[in-house]
MMTF fields as JSON, N, C-alpha, C and O atoms, coordinates in Angstrom:
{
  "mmtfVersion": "1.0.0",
  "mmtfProducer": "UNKNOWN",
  "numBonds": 403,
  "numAtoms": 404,
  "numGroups": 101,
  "numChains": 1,
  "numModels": 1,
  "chainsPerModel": [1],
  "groupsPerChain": [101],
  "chainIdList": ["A"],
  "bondAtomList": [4, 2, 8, 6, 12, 10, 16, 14, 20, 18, 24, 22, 28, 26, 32, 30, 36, 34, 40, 38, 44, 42, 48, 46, 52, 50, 56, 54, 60, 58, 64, 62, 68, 66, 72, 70, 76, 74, 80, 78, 84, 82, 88, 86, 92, 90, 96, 94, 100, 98, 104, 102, 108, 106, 112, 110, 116, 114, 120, 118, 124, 122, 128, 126, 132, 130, 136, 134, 140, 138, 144, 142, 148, 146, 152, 150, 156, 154, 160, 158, 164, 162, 168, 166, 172, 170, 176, 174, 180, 178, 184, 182, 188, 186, 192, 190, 196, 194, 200, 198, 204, 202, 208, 206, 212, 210, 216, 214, 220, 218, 224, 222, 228, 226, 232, 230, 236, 234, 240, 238, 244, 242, 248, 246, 252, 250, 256, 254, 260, 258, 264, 262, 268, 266, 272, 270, 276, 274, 280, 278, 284, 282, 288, 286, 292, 290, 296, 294, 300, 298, 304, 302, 308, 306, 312, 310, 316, 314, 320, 318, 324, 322, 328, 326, 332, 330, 336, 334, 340, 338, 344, 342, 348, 346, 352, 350, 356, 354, 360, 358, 364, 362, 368, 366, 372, 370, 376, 374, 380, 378, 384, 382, 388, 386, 392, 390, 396, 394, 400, 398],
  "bondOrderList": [1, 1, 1, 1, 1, 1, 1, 1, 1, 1, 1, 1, 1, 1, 1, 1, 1, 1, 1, 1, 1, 1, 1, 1, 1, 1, 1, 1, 1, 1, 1, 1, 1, 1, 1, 1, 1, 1, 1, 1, 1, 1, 1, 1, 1, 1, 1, 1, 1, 1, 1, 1, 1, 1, 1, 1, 1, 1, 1, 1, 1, 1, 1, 1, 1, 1, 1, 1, 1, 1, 1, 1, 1, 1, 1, 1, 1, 1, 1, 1, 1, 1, 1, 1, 1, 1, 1, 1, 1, 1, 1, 1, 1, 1, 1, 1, 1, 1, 1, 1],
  "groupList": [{"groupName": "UNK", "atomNameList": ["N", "CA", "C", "O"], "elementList": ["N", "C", "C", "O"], "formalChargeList": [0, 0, 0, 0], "bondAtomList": [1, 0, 2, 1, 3, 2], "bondOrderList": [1, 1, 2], "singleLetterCode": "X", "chemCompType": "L-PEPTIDE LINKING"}],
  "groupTypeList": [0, 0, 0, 0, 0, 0, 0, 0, 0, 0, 0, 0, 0, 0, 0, 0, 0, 0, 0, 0, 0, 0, 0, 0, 0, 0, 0, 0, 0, 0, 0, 0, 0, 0, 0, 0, 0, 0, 0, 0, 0, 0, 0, 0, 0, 0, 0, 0, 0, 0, 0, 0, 0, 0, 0, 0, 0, 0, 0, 0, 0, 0, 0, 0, 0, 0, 0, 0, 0, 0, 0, 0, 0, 0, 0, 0, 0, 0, 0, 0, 0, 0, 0, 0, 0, 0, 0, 0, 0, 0, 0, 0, 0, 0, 0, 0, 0, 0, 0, 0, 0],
  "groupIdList": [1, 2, 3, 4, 5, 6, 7, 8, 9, 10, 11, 12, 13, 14, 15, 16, 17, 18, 19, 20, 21, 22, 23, 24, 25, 26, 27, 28, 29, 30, 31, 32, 33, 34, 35, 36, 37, 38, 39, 40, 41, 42, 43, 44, 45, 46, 47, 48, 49, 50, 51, 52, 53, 54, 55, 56, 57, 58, 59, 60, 61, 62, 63, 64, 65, 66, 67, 68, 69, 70, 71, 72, 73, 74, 75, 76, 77, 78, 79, 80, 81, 82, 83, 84, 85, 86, 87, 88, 89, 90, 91, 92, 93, 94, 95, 96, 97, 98, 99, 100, 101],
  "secStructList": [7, 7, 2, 2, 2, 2, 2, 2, 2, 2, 2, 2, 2, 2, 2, 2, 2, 2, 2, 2, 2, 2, 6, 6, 2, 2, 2, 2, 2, 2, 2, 2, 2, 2, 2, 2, 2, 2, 2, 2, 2, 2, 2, 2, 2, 2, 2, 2, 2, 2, 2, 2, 2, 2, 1, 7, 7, 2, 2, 2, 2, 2, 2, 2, 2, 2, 2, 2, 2, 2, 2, 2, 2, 2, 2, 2, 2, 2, 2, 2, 2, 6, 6, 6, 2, 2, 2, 2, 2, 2, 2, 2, 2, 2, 2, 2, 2, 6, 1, 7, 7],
  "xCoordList": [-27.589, -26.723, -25.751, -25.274, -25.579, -24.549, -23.095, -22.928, -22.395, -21.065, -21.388, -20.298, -22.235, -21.682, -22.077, -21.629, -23.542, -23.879, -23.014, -23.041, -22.162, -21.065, -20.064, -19.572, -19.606, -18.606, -18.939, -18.058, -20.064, -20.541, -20.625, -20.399, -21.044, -21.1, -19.781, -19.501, -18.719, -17.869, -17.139, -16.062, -17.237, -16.774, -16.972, -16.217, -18.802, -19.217, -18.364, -17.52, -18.248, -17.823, -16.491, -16.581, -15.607, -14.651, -14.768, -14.398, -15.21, -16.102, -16.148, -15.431, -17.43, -17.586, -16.05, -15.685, -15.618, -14.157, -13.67, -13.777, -12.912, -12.297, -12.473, -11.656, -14.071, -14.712, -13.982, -13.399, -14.445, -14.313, -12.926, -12.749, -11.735, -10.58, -10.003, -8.989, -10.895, -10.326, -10.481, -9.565, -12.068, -12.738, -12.152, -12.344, -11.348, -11.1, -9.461, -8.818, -9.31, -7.473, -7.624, -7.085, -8.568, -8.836, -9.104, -8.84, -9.743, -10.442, -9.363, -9.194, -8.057, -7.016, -6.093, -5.817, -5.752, -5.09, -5.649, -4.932, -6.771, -6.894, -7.085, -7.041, -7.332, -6.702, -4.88, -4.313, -4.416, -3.14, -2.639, -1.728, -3.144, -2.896, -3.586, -3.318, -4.214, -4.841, -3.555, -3.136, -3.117, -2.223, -1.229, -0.756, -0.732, 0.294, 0.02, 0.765, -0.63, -1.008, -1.022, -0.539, -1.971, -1.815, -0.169, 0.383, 0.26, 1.825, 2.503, 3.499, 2.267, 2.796, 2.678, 3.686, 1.164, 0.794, 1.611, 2.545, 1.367, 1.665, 3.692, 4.385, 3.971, 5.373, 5.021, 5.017, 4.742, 4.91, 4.066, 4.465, 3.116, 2.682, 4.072, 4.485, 4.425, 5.455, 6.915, 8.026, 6.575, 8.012, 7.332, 7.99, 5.976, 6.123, 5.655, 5.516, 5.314, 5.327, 6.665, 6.795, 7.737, 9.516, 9.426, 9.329, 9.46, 9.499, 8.824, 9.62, 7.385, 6.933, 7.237, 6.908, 7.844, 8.828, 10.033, 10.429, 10.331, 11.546, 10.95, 11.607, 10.197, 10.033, 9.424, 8.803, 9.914, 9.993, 8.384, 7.483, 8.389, 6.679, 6.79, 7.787, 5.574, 4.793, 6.064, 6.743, 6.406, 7.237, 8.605, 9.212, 9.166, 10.201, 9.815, 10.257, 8.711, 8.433, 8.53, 9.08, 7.767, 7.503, 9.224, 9.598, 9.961, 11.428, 12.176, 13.172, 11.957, 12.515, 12.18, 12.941, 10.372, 10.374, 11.173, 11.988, 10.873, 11.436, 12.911, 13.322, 13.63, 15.338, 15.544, 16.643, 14.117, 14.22, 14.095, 14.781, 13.227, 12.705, 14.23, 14.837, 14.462, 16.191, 17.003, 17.85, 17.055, 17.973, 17.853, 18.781, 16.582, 16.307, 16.131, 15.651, 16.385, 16.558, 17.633, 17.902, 19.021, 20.096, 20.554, 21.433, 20.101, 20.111, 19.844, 20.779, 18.791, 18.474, 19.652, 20.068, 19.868, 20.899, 21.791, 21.923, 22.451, 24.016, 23.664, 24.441, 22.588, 22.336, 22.233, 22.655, 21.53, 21.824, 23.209, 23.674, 24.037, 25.283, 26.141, 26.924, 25.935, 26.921, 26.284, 26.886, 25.184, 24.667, 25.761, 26.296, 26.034, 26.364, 28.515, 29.329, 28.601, 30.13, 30.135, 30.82, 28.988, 28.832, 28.569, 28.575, 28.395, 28.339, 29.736, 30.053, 30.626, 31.566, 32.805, 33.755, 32.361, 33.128, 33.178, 34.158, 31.685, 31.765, 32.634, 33.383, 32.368, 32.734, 34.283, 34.57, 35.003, 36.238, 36.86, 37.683, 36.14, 36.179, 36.08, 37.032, 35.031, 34.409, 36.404, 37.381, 36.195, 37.593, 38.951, 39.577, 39.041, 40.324, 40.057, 41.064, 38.911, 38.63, 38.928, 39.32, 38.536, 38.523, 40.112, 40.412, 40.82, 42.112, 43.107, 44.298, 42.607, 43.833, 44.56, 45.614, 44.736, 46.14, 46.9, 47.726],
  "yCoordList": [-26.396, -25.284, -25.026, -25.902, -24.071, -23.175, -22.722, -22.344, -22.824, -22.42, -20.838, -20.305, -20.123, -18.691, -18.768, -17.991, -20.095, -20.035, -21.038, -21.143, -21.797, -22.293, -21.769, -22.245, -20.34, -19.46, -18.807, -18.463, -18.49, -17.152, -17.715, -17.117, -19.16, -20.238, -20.245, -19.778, -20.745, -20.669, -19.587, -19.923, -18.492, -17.295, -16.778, -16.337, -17.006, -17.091, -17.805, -17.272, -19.164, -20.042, -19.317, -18.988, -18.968, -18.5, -17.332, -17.517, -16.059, -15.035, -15.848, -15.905, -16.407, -17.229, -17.984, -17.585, -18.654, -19.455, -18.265, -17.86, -17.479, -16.324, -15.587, -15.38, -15.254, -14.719, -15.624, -15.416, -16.501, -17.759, -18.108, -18.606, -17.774, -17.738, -16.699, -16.76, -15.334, -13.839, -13.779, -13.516, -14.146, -14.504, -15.269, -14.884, -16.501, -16.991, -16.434, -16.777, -15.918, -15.761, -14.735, -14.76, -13.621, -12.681, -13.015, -12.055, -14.077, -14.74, -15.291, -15.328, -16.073, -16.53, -15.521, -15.461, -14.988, -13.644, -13.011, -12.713, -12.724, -12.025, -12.987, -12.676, -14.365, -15.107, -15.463, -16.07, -15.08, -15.257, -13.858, -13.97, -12.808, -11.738, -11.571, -10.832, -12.252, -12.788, -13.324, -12.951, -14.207, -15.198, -14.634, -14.92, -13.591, -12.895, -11.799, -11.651, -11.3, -10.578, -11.14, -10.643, -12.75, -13.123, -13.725, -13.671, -14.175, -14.322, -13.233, -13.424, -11.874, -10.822, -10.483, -10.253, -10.442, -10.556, -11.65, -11.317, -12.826, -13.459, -13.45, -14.048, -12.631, -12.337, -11.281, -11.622, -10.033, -9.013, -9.636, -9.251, -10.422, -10.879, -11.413, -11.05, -12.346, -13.305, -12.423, -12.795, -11.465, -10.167, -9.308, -8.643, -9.356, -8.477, -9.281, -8.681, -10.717, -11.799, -11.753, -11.639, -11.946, -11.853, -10.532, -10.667, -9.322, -7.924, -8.362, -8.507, -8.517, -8.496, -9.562, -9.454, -10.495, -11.714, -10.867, -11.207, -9.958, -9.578, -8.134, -7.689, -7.721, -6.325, -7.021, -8.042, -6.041, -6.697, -7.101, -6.831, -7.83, -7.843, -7.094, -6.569, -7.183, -5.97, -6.074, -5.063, -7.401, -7.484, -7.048, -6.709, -6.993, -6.225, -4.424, -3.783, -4.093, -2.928, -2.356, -1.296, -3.396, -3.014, -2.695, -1.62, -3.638, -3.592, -2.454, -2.121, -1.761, -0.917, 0.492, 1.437, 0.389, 1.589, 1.647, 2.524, 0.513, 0.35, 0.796, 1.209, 0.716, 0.838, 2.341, 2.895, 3.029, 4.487, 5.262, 6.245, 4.744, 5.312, 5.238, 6.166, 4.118, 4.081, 4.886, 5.278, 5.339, 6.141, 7.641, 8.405, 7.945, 9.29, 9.619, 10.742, 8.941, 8.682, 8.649, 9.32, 8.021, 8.278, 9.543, 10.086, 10.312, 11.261, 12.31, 12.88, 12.576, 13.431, 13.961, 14.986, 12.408, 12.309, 13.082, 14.193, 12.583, 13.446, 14.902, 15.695, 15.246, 17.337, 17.777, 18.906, 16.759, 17.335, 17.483, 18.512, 16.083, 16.004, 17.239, 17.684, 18.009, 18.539, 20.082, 20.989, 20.38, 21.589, 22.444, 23.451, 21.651, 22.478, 22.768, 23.622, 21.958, 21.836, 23.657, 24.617, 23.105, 24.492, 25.614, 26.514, 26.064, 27.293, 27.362, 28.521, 26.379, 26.381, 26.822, 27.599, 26.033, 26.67, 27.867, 28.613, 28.165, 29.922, 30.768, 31.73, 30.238, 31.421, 31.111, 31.899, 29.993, 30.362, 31.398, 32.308, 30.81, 31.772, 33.146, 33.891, 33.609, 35.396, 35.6, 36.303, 34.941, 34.671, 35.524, 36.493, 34.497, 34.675, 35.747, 36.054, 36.463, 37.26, 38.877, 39.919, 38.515, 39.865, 39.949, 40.924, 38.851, 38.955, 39.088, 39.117, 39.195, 39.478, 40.392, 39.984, 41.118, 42.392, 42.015, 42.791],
  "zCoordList": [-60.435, -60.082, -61.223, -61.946, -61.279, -62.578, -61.89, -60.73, -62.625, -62.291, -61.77, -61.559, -61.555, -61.039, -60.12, -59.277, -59.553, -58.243, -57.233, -56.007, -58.343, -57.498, -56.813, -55.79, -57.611, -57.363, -56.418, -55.63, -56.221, -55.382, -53.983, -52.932, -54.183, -52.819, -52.488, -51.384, -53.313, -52.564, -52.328, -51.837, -52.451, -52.049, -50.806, -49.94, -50.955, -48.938, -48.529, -47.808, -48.796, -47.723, -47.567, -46.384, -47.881, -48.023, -47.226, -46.066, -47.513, -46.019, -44.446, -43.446, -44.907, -43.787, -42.922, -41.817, -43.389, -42.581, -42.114, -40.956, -43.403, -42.906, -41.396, -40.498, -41.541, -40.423, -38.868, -37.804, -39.575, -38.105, -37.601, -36.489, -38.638, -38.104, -37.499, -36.803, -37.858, -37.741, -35.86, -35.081, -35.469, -34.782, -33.535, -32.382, -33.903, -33.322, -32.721, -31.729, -33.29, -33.25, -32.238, -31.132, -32.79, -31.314, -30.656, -29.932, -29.658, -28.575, -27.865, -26.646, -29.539, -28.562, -28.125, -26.926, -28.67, -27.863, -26.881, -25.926, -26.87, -25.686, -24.376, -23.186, -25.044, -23.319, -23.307, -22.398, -24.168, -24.309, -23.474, -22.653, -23.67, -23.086, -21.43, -20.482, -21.573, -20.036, -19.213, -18.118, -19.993, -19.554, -19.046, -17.946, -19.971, -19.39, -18.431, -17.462, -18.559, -17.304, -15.825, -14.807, -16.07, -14.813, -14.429, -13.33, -15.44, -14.78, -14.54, -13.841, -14.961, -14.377, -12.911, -12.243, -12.275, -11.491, -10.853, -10.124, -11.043, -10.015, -9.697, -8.874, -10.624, -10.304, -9.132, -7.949, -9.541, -8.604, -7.179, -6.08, -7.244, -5.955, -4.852, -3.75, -5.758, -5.115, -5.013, -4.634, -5.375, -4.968, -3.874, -3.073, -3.881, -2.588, -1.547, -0.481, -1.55, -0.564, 0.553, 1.772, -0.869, -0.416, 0.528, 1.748, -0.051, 0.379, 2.126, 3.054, 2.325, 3.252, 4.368, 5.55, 3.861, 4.378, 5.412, 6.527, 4.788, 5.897, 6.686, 7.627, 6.429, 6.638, 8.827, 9.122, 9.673, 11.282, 11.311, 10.517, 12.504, 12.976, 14.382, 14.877, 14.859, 15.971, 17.039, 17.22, 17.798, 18.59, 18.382, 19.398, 17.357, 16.62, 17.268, 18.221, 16.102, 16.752, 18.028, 18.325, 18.979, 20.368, 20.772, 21.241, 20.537, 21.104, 20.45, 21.093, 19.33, 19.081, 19.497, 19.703, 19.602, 21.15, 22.141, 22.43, 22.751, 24.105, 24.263, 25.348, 23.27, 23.197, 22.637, 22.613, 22.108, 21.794, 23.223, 23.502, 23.998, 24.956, 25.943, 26.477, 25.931, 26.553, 26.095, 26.898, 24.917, 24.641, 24.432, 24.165, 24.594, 25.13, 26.368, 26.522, 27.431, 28.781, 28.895, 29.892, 28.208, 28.576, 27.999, 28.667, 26.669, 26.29, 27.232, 27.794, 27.426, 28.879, 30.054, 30.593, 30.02, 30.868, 30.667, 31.18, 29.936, 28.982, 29.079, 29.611, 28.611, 28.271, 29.689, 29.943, 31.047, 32.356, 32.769, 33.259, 32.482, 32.69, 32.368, 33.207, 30.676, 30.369, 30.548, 29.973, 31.263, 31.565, 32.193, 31.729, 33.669, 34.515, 33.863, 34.214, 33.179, 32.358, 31.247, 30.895, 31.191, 29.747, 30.649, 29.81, 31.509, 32.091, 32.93, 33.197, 33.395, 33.766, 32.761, 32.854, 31.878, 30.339, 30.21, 30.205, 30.059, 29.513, 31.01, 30.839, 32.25, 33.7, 32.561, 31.66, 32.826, 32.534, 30.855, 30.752, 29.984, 29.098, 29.564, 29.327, 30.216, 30.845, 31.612, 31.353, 32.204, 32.9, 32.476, 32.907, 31.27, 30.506, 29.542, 28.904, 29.221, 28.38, 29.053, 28.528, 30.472, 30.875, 31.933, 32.622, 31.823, 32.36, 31.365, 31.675, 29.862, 29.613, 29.31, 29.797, 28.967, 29.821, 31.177, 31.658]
}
């Protein structure tokens, strides 16, 4: 072997590594970028774990019908109550409107 086929050898080899480090560095990044993704994920998981941690369950629900339904029942109530008040209102208003002179 001659010094130019030494040079040229090691020049591949030199290509070659290169290649294999270029190669490799992308492979590690993109599980490095894996990595972070999945710890992203597993943040926002474990925030909406929390989130869904407080948000009521069914029996919650059920009871907060039940206390709507009560209170549009006592509602009811009240607009019958103040029916016969509001036409009593207006007679006396008609009243005082047409008595005064």
């Amino acid at each position: 072997m001659n010094l130019e086929q030494l040079k040229f050898g090691f020049i591949v080899m030199q290509w070659v590594v290169l290649t294999m480090i270029g190669i490799y560095t992308w492979l590690a990044n993109r599980q490095t970028a894996s990595a972070q993704e999945l710890l992203e994920l597993r943040t926002r998981i474990t925030a909406l774990e929390e989130h869904v941690r407080h948000l009521p369950d069914q029996t919650a629900v059920t009871d907060l019908l039940g206390d709507m339904k009560a209170v549009r029942a006592e509602l009811s109530g009240v607009k019958d109550a103040l029916a016969p008040l509001a036409r009593s209102l207006d007679r006396i208003n008609d009243y005082l409107l047409r008595e005064k002179t």
